[in-house]
N, C-alpha and C positions, 0 to 999 in steps of 0.2 A: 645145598643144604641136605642132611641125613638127620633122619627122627630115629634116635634108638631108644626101645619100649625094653625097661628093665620089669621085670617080672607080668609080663603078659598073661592075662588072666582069658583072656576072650579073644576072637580073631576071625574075622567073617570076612575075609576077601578070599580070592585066587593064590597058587601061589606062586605066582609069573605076574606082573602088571608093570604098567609103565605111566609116566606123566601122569600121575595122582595130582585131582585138583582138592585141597583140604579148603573144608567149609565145618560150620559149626554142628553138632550132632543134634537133631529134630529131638525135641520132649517123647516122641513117642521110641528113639533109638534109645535114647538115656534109660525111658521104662525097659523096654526089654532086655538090657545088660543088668541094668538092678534086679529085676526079676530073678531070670538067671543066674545069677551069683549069691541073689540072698543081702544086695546093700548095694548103695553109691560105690563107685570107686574115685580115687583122684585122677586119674583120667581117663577119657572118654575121647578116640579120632573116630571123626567121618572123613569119607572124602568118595569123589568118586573119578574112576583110573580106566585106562584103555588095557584089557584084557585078551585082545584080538579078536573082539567081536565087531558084529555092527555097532551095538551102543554101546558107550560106558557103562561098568557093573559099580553099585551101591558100596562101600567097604566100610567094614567098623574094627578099632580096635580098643580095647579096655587095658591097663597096664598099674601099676601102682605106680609108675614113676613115668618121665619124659625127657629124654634128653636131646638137645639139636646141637647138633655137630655141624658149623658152618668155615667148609672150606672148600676147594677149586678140587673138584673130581673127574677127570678124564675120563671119556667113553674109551680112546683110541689112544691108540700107543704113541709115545713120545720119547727119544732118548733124552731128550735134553727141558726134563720133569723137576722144574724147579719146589726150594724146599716149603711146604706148606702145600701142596698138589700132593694128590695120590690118585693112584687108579680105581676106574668102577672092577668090580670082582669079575668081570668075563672078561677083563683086557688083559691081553698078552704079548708079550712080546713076540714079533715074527718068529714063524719057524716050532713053537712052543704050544 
């Protein structure tokens, strides 16, 4: 599954992280993006993600819109990459 944030208004993570667990954003995240911007928006992620630290770091993003793209994405290369599979963005083909 890929969350794509069309017009992201707010953005409070890293920007390296891996294995995001998403849960609902706490009333008091909600306050501080409304704050912040001057109003609710329609959406509001929390989650919180391995950054390569010891703990998990906090993330929030704010966006007007949400989209989830649910399909088979490869970490590692594959020649034989059936259709509806695509690769993660750092996979490459050997040699490349």
């Amino acid at each position: 599954m890929e969350l794509v944030f069309d017009d992201p208004v707010f953005v409070s993570c890293p920007s390296s992280f891996q294995d995001p667990m998403f849960r609902a954003p706490s009333r008091d995240e909600l306050l501080k993006v409304a704050r912040r911007l001057g109003g609710e928006l329609t959406v509001v992620v929390a989650f919180e993600a391995d950054a390569g630290g010891q703990e998990p770091v906090s993330c929030l993003i704010a966006a007007e819109r949400l989209e989830i793209v649910q399909e088979t994405v490869l970490r590692y290369w594959r020649e034989d990459a059936a259709p509806g599979q695509r690769f993660a963005p750092r996979v490459r083909p050997p040699g490349r």
